[in-house]
PyMOL Python script that loads the backbone (N, CA, C, O; Angstrom):
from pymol import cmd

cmd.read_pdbstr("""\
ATOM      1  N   UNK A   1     -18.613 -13.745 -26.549  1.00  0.00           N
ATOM      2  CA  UNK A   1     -17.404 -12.947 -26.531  1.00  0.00           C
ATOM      3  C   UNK A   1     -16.224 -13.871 -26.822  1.00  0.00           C
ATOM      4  O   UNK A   1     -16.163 -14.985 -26.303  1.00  0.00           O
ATOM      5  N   UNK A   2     -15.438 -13.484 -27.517  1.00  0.00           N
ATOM      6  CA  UNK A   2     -14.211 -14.309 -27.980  1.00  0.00           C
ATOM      7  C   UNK A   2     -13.026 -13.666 -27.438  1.00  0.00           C
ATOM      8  O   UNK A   2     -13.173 -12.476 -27.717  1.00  0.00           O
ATOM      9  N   UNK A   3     -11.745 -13.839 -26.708  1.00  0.00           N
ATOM     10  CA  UNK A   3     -11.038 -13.738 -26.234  1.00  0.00           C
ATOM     11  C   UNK A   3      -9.794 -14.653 -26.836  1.00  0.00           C
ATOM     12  O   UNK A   3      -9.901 -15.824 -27.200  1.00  0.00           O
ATOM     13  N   UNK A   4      -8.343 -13.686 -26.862  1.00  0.00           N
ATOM     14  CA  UNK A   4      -7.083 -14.363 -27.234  1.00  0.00           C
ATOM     15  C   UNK A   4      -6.139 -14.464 -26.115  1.00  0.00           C
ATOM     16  O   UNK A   4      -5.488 -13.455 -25.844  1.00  0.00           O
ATOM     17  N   UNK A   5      -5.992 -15.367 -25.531  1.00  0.00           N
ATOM     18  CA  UNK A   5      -4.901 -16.146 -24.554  1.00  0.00           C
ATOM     19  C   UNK A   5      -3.543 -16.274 -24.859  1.00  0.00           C
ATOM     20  O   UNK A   5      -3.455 -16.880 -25.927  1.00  0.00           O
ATOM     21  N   UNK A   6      -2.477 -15.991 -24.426  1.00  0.00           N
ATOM     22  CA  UNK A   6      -1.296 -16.671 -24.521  1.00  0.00           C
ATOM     23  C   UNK A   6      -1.055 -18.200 -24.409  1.00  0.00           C
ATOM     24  O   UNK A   6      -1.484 -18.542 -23.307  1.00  0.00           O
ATOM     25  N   UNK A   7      -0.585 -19.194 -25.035  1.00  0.00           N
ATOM     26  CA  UNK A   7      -0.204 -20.514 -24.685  1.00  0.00           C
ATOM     27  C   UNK A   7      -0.319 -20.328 -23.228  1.00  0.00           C
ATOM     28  O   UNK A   7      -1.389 -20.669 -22.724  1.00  0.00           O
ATOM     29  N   UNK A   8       0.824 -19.728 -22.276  1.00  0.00           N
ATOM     30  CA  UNK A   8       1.080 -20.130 -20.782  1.00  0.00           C
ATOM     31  C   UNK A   8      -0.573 -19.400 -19.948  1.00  0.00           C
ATOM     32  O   UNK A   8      -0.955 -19.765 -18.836  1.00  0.00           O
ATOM     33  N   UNK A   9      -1.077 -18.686 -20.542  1.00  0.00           N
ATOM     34  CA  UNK A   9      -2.258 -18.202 -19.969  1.00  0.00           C
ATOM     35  C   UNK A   9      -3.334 -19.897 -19.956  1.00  0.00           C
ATOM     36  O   UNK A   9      -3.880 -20.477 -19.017  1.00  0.00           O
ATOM     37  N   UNK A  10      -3.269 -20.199 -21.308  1.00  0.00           N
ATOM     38  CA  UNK A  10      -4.482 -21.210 -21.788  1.00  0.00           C
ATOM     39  C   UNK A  10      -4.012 -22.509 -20.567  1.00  0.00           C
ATOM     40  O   UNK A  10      -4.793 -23.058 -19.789  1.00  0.00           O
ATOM     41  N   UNK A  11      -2.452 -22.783 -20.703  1.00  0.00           N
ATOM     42  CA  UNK A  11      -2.180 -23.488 -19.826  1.00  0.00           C
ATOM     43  C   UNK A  11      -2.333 -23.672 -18.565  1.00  0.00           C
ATOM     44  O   UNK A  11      -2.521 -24.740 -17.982  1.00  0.00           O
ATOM     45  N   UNK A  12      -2.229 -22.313 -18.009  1.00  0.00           N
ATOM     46  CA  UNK A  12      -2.450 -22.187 -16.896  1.00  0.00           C
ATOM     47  C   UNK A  12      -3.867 -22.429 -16.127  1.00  0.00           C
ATOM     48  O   UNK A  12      -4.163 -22.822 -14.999  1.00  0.00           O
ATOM     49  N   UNK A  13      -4.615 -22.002 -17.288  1.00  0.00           N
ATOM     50  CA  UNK A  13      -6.419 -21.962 -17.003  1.00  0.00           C
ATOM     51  C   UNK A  13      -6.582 -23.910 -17.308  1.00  0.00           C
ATOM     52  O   UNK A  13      -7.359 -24.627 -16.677  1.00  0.00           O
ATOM     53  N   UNK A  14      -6.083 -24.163 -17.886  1.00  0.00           N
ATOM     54  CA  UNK A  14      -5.945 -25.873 -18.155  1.00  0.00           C
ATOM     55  C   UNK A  14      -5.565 -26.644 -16.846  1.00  0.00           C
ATOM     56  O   UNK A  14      -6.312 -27.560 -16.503  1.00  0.00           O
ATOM     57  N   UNK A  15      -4.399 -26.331 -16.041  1.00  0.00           N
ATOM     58  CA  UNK A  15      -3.857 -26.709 -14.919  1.00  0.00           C
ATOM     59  C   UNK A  15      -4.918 -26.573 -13.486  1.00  0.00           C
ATOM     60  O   UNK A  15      -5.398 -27.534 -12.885  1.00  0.00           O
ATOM     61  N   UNK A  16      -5.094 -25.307 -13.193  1.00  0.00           N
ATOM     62  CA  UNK A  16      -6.181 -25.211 -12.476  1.00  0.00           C
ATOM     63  C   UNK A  16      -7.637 -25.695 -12.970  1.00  0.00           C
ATOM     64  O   UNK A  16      -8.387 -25.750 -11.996  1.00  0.00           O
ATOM     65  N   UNK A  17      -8.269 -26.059 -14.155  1.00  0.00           N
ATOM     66  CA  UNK A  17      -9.768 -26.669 -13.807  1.00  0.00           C
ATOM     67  C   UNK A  17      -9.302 -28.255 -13.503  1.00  0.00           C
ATOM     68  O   UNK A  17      -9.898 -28.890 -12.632  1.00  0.00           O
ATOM     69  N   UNK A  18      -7.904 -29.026 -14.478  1.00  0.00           N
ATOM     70  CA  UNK A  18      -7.518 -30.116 -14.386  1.00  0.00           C
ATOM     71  C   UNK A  18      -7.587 -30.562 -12.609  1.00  0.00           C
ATOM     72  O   UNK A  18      -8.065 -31.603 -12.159  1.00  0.00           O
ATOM     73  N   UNK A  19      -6.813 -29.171 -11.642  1.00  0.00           N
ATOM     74  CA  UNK A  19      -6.429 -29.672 -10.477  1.00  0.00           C
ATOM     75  C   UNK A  19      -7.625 -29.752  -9.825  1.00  0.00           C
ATOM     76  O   UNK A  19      -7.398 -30.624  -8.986  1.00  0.00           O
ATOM     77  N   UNK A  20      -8.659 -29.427  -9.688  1.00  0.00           N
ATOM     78  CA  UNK A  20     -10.006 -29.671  -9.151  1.00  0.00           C
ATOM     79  C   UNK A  20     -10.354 -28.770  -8.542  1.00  0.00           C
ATOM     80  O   UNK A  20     -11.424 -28.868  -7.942  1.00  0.00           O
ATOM     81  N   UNK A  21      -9.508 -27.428  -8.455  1.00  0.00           N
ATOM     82  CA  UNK A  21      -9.513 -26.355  -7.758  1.00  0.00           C
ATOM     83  C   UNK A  21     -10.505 -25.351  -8.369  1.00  0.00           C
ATOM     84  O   UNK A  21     -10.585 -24.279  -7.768  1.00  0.00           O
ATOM     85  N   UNK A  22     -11.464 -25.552  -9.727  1.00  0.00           N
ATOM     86  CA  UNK A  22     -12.297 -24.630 -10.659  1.00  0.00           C
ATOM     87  C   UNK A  22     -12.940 -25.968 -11.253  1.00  0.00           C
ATOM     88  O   UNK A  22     -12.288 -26.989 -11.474  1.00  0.00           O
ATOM     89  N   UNK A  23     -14.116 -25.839 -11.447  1.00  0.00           N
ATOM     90  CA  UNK A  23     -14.729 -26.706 -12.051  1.00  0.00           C
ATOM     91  C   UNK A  23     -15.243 -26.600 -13.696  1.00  0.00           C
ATOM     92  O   UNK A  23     -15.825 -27.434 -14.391  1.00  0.00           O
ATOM     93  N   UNK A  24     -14.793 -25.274 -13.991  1.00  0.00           N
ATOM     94  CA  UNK A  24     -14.207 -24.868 -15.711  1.00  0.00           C
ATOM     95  C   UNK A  24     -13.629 -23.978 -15.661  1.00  0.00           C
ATOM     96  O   UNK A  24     -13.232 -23.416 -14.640  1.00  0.00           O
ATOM     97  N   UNK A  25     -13.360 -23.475 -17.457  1.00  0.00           N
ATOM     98  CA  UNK A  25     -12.773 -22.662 -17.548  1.00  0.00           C
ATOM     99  C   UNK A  25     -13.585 -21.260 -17.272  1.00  0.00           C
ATOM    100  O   UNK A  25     -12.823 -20.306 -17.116  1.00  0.00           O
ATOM    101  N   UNK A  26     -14.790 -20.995 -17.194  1.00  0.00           N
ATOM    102  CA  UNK A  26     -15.490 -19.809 -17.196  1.00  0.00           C
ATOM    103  C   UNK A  26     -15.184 -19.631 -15.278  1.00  0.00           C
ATOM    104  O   UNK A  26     -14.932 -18.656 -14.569  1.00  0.00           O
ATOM    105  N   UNK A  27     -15.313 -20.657 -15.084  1.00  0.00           N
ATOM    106  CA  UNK A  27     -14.680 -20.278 -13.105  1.00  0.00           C
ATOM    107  C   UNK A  27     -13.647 -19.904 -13.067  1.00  0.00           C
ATOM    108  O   UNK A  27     -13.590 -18.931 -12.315  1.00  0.00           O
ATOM    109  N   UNK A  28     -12.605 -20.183 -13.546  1.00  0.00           N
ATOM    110  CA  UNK A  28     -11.445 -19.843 -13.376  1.00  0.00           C
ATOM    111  C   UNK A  28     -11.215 -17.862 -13.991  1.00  0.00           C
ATOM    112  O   UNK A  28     -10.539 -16.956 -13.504  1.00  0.00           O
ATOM    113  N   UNK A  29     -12.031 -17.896 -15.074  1.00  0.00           N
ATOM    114  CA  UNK A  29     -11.774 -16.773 -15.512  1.00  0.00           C
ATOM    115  C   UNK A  29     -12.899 -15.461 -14.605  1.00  0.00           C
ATOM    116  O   UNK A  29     -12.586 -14.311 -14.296  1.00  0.00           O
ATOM    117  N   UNK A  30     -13.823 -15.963 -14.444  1.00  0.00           N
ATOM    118  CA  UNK A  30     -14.830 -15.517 -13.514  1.00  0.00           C
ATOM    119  C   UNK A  30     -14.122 -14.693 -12.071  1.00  0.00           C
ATOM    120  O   UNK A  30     -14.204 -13.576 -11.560  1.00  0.00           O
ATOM    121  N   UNK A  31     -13.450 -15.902 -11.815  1.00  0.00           N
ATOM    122  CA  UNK A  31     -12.512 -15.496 -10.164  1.00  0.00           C
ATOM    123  C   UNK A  31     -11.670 -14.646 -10.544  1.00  0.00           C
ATOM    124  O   UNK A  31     -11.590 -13.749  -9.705  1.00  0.00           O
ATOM    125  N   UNK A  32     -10.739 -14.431 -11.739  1.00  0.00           N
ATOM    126  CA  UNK A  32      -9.851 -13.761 -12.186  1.00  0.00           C
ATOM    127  C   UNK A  32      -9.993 -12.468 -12.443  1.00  0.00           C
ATOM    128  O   UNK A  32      -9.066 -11.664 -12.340  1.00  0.00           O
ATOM    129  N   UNK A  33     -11.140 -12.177 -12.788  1.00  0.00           N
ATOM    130  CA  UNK A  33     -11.887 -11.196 -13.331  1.00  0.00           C
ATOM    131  C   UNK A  33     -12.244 -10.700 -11.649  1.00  0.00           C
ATOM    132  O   UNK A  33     -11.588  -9.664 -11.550  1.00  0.00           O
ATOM    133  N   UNK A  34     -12.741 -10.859 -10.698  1.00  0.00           N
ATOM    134  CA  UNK A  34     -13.325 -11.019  -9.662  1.00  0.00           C
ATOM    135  C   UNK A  34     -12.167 -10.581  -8.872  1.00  0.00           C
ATOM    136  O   UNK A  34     -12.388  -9.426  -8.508  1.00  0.00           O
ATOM    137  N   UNK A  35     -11.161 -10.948  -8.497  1.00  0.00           N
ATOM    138  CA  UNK A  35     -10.024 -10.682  -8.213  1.00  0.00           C
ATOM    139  C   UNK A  35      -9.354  -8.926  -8.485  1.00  0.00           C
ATOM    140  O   UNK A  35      -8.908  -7.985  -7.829  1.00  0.00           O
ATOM    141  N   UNK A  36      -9.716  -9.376 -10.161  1.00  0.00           N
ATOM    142  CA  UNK A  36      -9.132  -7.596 -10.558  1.00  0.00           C
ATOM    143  C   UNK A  36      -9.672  -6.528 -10.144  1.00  0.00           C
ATOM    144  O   UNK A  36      -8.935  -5.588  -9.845  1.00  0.00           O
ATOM    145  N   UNK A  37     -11.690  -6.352  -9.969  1.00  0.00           N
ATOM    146  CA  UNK A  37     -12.531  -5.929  -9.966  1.00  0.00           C
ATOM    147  C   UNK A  37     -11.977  -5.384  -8.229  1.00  0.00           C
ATOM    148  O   UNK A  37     -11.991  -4.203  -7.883  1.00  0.00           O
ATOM    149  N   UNK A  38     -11.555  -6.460  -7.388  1.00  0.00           N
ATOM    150  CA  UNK A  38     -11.246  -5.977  -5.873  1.00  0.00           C
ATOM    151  C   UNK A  38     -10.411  -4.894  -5.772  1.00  0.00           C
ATOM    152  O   UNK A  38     -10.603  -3.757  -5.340  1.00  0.00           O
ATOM    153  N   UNK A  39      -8.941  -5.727  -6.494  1.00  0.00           N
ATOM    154  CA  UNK A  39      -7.706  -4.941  -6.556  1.00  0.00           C
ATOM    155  C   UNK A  39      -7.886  -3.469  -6.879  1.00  0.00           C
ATOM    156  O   UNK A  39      -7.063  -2.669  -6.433  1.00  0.00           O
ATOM    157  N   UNK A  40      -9.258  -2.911  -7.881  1.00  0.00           N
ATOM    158  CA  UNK A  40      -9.589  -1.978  -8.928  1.00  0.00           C
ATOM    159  C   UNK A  40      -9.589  -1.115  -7.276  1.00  0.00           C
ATOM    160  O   UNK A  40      -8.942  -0.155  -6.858  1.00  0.00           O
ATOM    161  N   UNK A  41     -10.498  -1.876  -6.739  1.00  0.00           N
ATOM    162  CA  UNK A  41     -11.724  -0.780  -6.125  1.00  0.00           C
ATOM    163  C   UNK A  41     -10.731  -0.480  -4.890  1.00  0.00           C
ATOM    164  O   UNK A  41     -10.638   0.619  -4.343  1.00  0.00           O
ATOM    165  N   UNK A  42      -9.859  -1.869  -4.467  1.00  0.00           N
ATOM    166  CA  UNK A  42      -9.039  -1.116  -3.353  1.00  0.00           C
ATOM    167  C   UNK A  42      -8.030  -0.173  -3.311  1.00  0.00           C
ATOM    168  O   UNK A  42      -7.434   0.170  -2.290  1.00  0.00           O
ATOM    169  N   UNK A  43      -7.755   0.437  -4.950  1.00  0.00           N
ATOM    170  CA  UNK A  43      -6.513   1.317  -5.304  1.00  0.00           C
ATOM    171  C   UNK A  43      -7.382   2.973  -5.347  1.00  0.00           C
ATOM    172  O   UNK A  43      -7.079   4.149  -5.545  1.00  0.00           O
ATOM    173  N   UNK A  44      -8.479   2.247  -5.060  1.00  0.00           N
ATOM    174  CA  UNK A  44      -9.859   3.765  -5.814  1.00  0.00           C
ATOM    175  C   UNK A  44      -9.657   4.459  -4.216  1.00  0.00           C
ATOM    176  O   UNK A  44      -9.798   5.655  -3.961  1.00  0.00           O
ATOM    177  N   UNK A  45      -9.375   3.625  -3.455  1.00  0.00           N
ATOM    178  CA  UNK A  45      -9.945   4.144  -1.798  1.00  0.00           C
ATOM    179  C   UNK A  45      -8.597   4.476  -1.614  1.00  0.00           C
ATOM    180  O   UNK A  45      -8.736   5.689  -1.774  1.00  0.00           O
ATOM    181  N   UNK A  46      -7.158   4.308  -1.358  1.00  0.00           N
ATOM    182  CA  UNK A  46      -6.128   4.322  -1.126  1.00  0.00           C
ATOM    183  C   UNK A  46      -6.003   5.364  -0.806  1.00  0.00           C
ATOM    184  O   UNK A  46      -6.269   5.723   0.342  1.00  0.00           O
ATOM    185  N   UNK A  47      -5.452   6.357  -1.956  1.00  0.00           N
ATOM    186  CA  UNK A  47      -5.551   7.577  -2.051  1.00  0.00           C
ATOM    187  C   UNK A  47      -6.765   8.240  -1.274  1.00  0.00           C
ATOM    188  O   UNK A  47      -6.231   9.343  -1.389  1.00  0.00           O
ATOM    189  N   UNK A  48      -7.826   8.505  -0.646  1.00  0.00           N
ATOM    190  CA  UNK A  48      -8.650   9.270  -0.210  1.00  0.00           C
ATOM    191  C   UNK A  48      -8.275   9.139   1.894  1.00  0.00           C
ATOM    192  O   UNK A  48      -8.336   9.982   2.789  1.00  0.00           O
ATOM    193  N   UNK A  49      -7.978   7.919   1.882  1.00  0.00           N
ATOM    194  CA  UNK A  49      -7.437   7.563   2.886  1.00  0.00           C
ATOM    195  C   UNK A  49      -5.974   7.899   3.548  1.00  0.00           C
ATOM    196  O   UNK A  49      -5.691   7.666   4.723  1.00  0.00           O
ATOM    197  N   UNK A  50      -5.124   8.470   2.614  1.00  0.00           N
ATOM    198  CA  UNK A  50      -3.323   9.022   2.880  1.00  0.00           C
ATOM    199  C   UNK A  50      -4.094  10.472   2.618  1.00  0.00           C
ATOM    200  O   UNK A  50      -3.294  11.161   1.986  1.00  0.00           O
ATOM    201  N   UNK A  51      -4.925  10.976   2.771  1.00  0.00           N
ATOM    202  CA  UNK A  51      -5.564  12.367   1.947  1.00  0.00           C
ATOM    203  C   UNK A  51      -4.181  13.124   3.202  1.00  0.00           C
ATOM    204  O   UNK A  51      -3.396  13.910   2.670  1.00  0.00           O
ATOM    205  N   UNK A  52      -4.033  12.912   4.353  1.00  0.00           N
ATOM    206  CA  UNK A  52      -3.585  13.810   5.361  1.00  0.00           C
ATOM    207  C   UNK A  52      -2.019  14.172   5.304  1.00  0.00           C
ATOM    208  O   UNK A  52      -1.272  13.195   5.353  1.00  0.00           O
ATOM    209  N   UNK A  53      -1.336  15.611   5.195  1.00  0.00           N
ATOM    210  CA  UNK A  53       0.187  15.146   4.407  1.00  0.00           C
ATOM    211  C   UNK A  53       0.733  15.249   5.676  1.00  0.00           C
ATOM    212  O   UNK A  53       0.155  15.662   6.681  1.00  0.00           O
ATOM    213  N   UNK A  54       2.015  14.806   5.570  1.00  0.00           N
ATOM    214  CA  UNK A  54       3.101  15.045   6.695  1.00  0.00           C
ATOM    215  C   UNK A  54       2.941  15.858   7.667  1.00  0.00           C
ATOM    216  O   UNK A  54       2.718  15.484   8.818  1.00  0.00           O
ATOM    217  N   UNK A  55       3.029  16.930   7.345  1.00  0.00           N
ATOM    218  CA  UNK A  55       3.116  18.424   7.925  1.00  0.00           C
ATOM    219  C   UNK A  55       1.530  18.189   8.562  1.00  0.00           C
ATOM    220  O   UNK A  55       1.466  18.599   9.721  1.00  0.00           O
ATOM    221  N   UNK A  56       0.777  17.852   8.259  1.00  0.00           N
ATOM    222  CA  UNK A  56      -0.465  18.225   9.354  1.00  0.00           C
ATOM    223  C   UNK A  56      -0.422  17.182  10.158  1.00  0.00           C
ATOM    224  O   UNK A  56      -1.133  17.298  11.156  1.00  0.00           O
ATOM    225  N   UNK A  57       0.499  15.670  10.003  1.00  0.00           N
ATOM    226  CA  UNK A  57       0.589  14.778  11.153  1.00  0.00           C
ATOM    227  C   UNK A  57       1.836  15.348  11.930  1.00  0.00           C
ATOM    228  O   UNK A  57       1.365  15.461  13.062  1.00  0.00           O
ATOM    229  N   UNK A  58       2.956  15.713  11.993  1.00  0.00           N
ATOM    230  CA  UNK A  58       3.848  16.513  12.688  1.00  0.00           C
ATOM    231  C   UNK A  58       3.051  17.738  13.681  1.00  0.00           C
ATOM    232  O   UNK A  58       3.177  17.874  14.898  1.00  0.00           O
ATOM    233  N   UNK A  59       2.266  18.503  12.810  1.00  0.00           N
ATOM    234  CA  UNK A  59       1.731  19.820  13.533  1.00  0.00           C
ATOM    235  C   UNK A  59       0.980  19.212  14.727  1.00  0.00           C
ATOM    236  O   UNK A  59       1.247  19.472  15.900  1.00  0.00           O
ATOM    237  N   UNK A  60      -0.010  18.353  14.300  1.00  0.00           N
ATOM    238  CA  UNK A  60      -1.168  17.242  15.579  1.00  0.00           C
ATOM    239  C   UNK A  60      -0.006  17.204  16.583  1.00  0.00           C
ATOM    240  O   UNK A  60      -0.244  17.755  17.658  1.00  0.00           O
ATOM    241  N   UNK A  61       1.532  16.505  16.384  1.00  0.00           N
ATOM    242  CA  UNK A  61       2.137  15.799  17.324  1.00  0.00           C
ATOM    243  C   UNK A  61       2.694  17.000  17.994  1.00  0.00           C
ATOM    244  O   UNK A  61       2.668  17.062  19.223  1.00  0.00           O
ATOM    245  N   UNK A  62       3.162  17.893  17.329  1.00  0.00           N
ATOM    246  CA  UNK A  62       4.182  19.362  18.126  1.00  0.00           C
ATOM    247  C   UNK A  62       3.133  20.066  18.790  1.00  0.00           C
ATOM    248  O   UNK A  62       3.529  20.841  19.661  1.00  0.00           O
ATOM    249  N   UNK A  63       1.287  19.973  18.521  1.00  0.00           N
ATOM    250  CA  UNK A  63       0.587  21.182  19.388  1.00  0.00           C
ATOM    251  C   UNK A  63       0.623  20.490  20.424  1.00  0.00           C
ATOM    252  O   UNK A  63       0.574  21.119  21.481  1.00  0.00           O
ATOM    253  N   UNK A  64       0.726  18.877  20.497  1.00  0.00           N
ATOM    254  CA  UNK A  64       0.610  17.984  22.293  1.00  0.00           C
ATOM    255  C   UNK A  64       2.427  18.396  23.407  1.00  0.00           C
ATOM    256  O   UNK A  64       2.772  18.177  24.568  1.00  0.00           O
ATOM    257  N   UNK A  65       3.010  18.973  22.340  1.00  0.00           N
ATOM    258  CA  UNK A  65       4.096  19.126  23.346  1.00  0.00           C
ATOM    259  C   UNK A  65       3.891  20.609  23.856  1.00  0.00           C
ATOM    260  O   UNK A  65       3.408  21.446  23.094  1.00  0.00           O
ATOM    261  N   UNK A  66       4.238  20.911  25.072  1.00  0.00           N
ATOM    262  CA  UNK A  66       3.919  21.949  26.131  1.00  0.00           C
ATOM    263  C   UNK A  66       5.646  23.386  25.361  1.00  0.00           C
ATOM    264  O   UNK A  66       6.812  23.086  25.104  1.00  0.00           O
ATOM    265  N   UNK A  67       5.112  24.430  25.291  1.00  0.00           N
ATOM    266  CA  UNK A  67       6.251  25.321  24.978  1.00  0.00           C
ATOM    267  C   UNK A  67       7.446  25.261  25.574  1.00  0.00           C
ATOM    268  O   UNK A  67       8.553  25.564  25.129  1.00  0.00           O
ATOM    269  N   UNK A  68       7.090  24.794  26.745  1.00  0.00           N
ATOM    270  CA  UNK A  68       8.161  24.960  28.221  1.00  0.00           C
ATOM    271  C   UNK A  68       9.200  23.831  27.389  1.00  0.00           C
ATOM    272  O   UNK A  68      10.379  24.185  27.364  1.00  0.00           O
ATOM    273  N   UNK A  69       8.926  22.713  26.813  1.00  0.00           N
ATOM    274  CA  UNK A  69      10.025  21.608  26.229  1.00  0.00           C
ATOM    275  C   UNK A  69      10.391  22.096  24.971  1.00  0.00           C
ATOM    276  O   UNK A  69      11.573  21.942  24.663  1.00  0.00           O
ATOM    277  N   UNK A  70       9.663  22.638  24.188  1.00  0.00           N
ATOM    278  CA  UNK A  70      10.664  23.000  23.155  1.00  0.00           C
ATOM    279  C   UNK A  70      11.474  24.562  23.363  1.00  0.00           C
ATOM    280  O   UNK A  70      11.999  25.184  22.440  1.00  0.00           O
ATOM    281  N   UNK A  71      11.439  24.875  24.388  1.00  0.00           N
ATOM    282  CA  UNK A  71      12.489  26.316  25.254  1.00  0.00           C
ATOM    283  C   UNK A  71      13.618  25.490  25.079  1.00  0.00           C
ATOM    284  O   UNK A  71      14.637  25.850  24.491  1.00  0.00           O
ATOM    285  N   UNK A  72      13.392  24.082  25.727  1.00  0.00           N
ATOM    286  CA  UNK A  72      14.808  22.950  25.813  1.00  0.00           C
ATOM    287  C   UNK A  72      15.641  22.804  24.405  1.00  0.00           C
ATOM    288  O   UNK A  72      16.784  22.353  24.325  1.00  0.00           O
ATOM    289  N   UNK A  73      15.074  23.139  23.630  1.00  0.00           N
ATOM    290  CA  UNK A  73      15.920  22.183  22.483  1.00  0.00           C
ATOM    291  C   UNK A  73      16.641  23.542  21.722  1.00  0.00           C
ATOM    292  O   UNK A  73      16.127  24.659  21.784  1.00  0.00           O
ATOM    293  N   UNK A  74      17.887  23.260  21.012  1.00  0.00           N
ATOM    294  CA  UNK A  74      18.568  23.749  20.616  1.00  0.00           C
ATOM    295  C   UNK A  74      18.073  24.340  19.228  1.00  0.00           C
ATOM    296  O   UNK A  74      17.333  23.812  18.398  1.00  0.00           O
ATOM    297  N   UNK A  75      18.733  25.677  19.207  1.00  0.00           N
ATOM    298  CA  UNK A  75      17.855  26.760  18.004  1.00  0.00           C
ATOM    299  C   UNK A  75      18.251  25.575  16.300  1.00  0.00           C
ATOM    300  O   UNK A  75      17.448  25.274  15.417  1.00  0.00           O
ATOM    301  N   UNK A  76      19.845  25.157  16.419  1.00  0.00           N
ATOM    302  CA  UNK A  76      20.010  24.495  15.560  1.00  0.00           C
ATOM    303  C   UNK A  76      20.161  22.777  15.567  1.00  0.00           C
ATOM    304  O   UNK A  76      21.168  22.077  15.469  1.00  0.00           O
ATOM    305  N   UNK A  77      19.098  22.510  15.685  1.00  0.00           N
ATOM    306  CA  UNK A  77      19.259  20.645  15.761  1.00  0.00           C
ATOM    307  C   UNK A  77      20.425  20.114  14.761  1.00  0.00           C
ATOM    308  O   UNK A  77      20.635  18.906  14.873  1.00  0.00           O
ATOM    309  N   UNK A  78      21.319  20.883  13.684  1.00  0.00           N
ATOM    310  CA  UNK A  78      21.965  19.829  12.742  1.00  0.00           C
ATOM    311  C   UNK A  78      23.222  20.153  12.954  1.00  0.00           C
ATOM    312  O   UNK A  78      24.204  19.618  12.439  1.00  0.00           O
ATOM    313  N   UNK A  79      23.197  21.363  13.999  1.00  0.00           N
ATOM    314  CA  UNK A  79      24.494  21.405  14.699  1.00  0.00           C
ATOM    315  C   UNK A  79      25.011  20.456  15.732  1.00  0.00           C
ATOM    316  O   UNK A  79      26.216  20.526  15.972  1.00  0.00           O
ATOM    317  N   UNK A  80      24.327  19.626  16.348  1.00  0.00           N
ATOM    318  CA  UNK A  80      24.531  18.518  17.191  1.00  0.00           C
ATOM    319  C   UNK A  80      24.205  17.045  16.391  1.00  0.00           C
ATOM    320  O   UNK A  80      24.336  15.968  16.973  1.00  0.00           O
ATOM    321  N   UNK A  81      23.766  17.157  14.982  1.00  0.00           N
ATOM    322  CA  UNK A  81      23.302  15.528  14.368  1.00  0.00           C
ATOM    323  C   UNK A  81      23.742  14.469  14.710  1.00  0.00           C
ATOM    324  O   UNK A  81      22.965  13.542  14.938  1.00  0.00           O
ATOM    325  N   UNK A  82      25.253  14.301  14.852  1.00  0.00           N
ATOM    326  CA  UNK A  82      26.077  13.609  14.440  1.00  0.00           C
ATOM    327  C   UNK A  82      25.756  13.020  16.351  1.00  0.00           C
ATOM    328  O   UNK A  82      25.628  11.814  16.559  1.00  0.00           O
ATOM    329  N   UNK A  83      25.673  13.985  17.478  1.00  0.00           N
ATOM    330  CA  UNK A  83      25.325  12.943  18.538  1.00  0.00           C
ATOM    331  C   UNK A  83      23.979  12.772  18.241  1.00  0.00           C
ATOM    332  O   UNK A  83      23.615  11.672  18.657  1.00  0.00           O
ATOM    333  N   UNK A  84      22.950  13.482  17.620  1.00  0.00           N
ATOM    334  CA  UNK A  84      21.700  12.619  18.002  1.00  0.00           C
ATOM    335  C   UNK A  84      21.549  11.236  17.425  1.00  0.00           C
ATOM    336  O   UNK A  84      21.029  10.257  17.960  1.00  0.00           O
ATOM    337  N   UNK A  85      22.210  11.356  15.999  1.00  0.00           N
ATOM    338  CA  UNK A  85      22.084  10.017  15.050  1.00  0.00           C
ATOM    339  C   UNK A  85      22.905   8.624  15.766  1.00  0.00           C
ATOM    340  O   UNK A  85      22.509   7.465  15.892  1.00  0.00           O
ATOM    341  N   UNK A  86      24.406   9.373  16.227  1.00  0.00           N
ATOM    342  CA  UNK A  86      25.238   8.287  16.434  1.00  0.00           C
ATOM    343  C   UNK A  86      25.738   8.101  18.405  1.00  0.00           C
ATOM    344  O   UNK A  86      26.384   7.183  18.909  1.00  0.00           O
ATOM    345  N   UNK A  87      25.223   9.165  19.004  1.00  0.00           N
ATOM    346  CA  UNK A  87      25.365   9.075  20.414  1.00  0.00           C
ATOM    347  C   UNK A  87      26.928   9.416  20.404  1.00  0.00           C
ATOM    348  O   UNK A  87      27.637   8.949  21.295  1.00  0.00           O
ATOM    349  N   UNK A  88      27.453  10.202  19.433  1.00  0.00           N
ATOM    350  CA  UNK A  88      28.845  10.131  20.057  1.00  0.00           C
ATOM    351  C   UNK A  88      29.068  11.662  20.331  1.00  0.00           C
ATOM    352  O   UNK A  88      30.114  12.050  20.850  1.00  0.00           O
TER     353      UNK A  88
END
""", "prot")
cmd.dss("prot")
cmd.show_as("cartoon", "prot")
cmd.util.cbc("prot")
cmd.orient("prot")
């Protein structure tokens, strides 16, 4: 397989086998490759994992509060904002 590099790419793959940190260039590109292959698979799971939206983590938290406390709270919360945000 033949592959085209940028100068600062070739360089870069030059710098690391030079520093002793890869013992060629097929290691260096190997790990690189190896690297992406992770990044791939951890963006694949991401999404299946946030699957749950807002509104059904709010609903979980409002069925644990008892009716009797939200009797307490005011019909319009944005009529008072300005003390809940700023206490004044």
């Amino acid at each position: 397989m033949n592959i085209s590099l940028s100068p600062e790419l070739e360089r870069l793959i030059a710098e690391k086998v030079r520093s002793g940190q890869y013992r060629s260039v097929d290691e260096v590109i190997r790990q690189g490759l190896e690297l992406l292959q992770a990044k791939d698979a951890a963006t694949q799971v991401a999404p299946s994992a946030t699957s749950i939206s807002l509104a059904d983590i709010f609903e979980a938290i409002a069925s644990d509060v008892p009716e009797s406390e939200w009797a307490h709270l005011p019909s319009d919360l944005s009529k008072n904002l300005d003390r809940y945000l700023y206490g004044s």
